[in-house]
N, C-alpha and C positions, 0 to 999 in steps of 0.2 A: 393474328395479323395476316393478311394477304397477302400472298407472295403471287408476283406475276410471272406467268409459266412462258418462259423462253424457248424457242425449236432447241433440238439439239446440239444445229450446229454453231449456235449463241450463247451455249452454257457457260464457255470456255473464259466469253467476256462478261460472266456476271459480276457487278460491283457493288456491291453494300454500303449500302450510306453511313454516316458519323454514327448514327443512334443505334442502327444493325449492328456497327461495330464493336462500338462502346459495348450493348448485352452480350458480345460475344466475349469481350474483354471480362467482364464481371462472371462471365457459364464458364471459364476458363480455354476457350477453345481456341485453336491456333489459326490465327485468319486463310493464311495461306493455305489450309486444307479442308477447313469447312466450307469455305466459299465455291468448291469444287462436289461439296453433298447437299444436291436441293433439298433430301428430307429431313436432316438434322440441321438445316438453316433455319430453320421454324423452329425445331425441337430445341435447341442450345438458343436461342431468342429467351423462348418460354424462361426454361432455369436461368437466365439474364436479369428474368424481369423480377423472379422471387427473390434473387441475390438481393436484387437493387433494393424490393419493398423493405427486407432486412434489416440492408443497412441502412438505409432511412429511420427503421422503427428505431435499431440500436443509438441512432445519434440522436433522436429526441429523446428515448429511456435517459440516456448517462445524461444528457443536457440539463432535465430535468433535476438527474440527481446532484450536479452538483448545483444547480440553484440554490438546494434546499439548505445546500454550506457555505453558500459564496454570494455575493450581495452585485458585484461588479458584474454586467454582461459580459466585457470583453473577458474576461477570464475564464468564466462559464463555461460559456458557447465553444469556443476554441476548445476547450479541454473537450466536452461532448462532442465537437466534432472527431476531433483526434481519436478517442477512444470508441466512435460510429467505426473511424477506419481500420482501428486494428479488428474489432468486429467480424469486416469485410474480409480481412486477410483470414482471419483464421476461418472465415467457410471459405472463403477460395479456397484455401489449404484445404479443409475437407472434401470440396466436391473434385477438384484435383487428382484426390487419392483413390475414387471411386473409377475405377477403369474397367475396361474388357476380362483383365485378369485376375482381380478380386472380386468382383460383383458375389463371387458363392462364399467369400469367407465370412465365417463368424464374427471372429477375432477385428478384423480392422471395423467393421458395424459397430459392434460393441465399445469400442474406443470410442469411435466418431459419436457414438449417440450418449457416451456419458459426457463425453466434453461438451455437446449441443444442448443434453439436458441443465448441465450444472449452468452455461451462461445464459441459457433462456431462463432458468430461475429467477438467479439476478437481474436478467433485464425486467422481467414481469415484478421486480416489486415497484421500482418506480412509476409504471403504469399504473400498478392497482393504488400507490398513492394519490397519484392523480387522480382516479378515477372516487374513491371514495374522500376525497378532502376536506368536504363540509364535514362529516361526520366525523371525519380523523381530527380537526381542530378542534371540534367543543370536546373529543374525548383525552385531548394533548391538555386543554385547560382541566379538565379534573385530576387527571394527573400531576399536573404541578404543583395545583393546590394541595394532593396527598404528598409530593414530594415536600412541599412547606413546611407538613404538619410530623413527617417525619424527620426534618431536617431541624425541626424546633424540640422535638423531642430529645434528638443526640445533641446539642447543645444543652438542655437542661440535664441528662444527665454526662455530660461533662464536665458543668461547672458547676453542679447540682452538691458536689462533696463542701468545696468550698461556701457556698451560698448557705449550706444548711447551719454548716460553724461558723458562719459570723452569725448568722440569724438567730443560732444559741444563744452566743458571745452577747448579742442584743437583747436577748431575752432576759437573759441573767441580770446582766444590769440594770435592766429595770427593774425586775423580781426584786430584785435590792433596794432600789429607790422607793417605788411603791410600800414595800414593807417597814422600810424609816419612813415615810412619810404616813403611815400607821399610827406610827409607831406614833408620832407627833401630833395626831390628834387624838389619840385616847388620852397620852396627857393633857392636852389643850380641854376634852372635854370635862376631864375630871376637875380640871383646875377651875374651871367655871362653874361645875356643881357644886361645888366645895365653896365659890365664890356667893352663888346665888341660893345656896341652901335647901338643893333642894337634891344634895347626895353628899356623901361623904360624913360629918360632924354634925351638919344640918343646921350651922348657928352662918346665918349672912354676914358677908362684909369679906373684908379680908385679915382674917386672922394669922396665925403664926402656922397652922398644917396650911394655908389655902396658900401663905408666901412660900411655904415649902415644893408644893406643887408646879405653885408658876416659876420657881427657879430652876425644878427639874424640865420643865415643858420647855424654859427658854434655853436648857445650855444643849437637849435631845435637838429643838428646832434649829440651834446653829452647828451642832452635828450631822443633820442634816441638809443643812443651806451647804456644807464646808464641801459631800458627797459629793450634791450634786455639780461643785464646782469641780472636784475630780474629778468626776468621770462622764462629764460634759464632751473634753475633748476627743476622748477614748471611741464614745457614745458617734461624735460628729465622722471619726477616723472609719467605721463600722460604716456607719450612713455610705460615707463616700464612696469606700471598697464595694458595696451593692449596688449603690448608684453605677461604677465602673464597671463591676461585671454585667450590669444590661446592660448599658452600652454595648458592652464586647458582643453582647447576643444579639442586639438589635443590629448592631454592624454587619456581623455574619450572616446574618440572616437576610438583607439587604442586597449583602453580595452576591447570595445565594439565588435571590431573586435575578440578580443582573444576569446572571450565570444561564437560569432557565430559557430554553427554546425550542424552537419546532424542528427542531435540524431531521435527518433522517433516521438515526438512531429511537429520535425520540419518536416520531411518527411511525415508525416500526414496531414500538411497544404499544404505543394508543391502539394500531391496527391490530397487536395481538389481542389486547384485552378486548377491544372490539366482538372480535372474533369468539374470546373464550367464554363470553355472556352471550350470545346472537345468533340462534343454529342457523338461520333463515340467509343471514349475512356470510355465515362458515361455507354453506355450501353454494352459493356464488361465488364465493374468494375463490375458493380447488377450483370451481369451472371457468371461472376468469383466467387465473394462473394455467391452467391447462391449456387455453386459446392461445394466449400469450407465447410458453413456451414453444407450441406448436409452429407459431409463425421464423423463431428459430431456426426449430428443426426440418422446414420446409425444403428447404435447399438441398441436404442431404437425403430427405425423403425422396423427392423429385426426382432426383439423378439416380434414384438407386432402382426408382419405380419405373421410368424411362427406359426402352428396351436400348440396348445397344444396337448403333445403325453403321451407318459405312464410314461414319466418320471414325469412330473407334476402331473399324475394323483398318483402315488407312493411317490413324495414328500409329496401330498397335505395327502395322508391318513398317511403316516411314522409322521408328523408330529402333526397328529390326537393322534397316538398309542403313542405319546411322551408327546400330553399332559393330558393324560388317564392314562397314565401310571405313570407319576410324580402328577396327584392328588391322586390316587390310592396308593404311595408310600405315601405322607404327612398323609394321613388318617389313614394307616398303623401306621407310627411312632407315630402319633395323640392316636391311641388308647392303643398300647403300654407303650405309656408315664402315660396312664391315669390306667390301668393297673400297671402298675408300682408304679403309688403313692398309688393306693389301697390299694396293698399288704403291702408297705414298712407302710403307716399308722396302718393296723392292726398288724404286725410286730413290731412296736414299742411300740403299746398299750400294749403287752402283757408285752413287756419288763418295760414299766415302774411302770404296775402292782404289776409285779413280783419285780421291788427294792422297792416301798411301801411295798407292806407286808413282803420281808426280813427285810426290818429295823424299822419295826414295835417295836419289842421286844426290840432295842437295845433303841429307840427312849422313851418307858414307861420306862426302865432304868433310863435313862437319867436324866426325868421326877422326878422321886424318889429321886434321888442324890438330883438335885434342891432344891425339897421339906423340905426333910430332912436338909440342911443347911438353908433352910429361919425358920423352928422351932427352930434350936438352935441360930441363930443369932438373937438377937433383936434389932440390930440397923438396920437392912432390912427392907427397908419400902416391901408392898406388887406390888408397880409399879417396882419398882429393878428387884424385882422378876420377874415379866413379861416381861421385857425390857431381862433378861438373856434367858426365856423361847423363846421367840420371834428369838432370834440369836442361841442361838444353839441348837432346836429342830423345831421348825416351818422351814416348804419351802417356798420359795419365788416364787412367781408368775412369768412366762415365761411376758415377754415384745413383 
């Protein structure tokens, strides 16, 4: 940005517009004393302007993120912006901490840039959802679909114990059924070869073995009829209990469905899997993520890479003469105070001198009255006497 060069004797009234000010606000600088350094008017602009890009990035990153859980814009958007601005505060806060006096330490670098890296992380994944979405969708629906398939599985072996004993339970009784009803046509058929002669005796018609037959065939066939009346209901009770537990599987399963979505959690694992099939895609993520963080950590790089000018050097002693000047003041007030009680102590001695010896005279008064009534009274012991002296002429000692 151009800055218009003022004579000398003009500098004194330079004044910086709203938007100069504002970047000055956001590069952390104290208006009142940068506006007195031409050349760090431009340099604290510059880190002004990276603050700003930041927290812009940061309040579309979280805005974004919470779309992905939140369906309602006004809630969103507010919330992303809220959490743009803490953003903001906390590189204020670091570029802040970056002065004339640390610039050579390790230790606060090292701070500043794990704290810069962990939230540039974070901000870069909602970017790189954005950024790869197409892909992250159709990789979110084959994942659901494997979630389906493993969701139908732990349902079948959940109710898989149950399911199998009634499906016995079901087996059995027909095993049963089927075997009487066997059972009821081998006599049925023997009764008929025996009838038609062409097994059994081998004489047609129906004689006295073939009556014997068909009486066995009819009392096995209403032992059979009687079965399947018992255990019809049993049979229906089985049906139903299977019937009910798909039900119960198809419910869950329903639910299960209702349940699945693209939230960010889930888009974070499509993006892994993505990832862990796709070298081609892996190594643009690191270099996307890298870019991303990098915008971040831009603020703190700037200010650290930015040499120190006169603005710093004007802070670093303004803030010398502040506290020079605020000990200089408490020692002042310090001595005053002490001063103060000096006086008011010899002040008061005087005064309380001066009511002792006024009431001196009125006090041996007193005294005399006293006296004189304990000589004409003789039932006054002499402690009486002291007990009255004691109360109303004696002073009482300060606590």
């Amino acid at each position: 940005m151009a800055q218009t060069q003022y004579p000398v004797s003009q500098r004194e009234t330079y004044e910086a517009s709203f938007v100069t000010r504002f970047l000055w606000w956001l590069a952390t600088a104290e208006e009142e004393i940068i506006a007195e350094c031409s050349i760090d008017r431009n340099r604290y602009s510059i880190i002004g302007f990276i603050v700003l890009s930041t927290w812009l990035f940061a309040t579309g990153a979280w805005t974004y993120f919470f779309s992905t859980a939140l369906d309602n814009p006004w809630v969103y958007i507010p919330l992303g912006a809220f959490m743009g601005f803490v953003i903001l505060c906390i590189d204020r806060a670091l570029i802040k901490g970056i002065n004339k006096r640390n610039r050579n330490r390790i230790a606060p670098y090292l701070f500043r840039g794990l704290l810069a890296l962990t939230i540039g992380f974070f901000m870069a994944q909602p970017a790189i959802l954005y950024l790869f979405d197409k892909e992250i969708q159709v990789q979110v629906s084959v994942d659901n679909e494997t979630r389906k398939r493993i969701k139908r599985q732990q349902l079948d072996s959940l109710y898989g114990a149950r399911k199998n004993e009634l499906q016995k339970e079901q087996q059995r009784i027909r095993g049963e059924q089927l075997a009487s009803l066997a059972s009821v046509n081998r006599l049925m058929e023997n009764f008929l070869k025996e009838a038609d002669g062409t097994g059994g005796t081998g004489k047609v018609g129906i004689e006295k073995i073939a009556r014997a037959k068909k009486a066995e065939y009819d009392k096995l066939d209403a032992e059979h009829r009687l079965l399947l009346t018992q255990q019809q209901p049993l049979l229906d009770s089985i049906q139903g209990a299977l019937a009910n537990l798909e039900t119960g599987i198809r419910t869950e399963e329903e639910l299960f469905r209702t349940q699945l979505n693209a939230g960010f959690l889930t888009r974070v694992e499509a993006l892994q899997h993505l990832l862990d099939g796709n070298a081609a895609l892996r190594y643009r993520y690191y270099l996307i993520v890298a870019l991303l963080m990098l915008i971040e950590l831009m603020p703190v790089i700037v200010k650290s890479l930015l040499p120190a000018g006169s603005y710093e050097e004007k802070a670093s002693l303004r803030e010398e003469m502040e506290k020079e000047l605020a000990y200089d003041n408490i020692q002042r007030e310090k001595e005053l105070k002490k001063l103060y009680n000096s006086l008011s102590l010899e002040s008061d001695t005087e005064v309380i001198r001066e009511f002792f010896q006024n009431s001196m005279e009125e006090r041996r008064g007193k005294l005399k009255e006293l006296s004189g009534r304990f000589r004409s009274d003789k039932r006054e012991t002499f402690d009486q006497m002291w007990e009255k002296i004691k109360f109303s002429i004696l002073s009482k000692h300060e606590n």
